[in-house]
N, C-alpha and C positions, 0 to 999 in steps of 0.2 A: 504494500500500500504506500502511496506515496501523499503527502499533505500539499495543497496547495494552499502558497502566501500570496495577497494581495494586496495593491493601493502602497508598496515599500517604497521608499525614497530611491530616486535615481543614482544616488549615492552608494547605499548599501553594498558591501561586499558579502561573497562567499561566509568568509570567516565571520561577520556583525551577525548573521543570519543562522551561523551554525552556533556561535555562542550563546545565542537569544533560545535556543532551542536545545541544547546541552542541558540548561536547567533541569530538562524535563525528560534525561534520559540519554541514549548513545545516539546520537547522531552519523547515521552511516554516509551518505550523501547530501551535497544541496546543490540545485543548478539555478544558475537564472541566467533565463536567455536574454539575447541583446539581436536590435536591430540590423540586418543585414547589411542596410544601405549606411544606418548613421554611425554605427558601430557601437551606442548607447544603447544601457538597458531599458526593458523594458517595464520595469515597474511592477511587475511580479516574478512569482520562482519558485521552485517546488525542494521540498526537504525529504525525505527517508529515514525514516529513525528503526533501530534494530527491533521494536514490536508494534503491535498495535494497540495495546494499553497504553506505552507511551506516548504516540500518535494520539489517541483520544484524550490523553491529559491536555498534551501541547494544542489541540485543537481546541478543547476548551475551555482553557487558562487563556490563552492567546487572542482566539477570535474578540474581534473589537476592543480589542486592545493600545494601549496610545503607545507611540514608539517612533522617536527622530520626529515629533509635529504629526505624524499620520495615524488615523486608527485602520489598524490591521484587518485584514478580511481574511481568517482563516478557518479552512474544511478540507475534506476528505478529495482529494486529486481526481476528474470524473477521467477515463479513458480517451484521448484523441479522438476526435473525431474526423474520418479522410470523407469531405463530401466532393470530390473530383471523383472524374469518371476516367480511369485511370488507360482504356483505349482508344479514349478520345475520338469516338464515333459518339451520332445523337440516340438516345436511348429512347426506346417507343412507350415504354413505364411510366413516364415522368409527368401523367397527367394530362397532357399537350394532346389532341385530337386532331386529323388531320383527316381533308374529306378527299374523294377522289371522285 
């Protein structure tokens, strides 16, 4: 399970985020992505913590939580979502009617 953090300061590193979250148990990972084009993050990031006891502590110790000026948006990371049609043909499914 992985935690997703939101609303973080553009500032925050790895390490501010793993600290903030060590409180609450082992912290295995943390990523936060950053912009392709700007090279700046993005203002959220996801954590991993070694259970999910601890994940639900830090979930709800955390969420709405004040931290660097911002209150925190934290819950349970939903799985990626891929809505591309990945053989890039038009799909007849999609709702769309066509008369002949």
């Amino acid at each position: 399970m992985s935690i997703y953090v939101g609303n973080i300061s553009y500032e925050v590193t790895s390490e501010d985020l793993s600290s903030v979250f060590a409180e609450y148990g082992t912290v295995q990972r943390v990523y936060l992505p950053v912009d392709r084009e700007t090279g700046r993050m993005r203002g959220f990031g996801f954590v991993e913590m070694a259970s999910e006891a601890e994940e639900a502590t830090a979930i709800e110790t955390l969420d709405g939580a004040e931290w660097m000026g911002r209150e925190l948006r934290v819950n349970k990371a939903r799985p990626r979502e891929n809505n591309r049609n990945s053989s890039g043909n038009y799909r007849r499914d999609n709702n769309f009617s066509r008369s002949y």
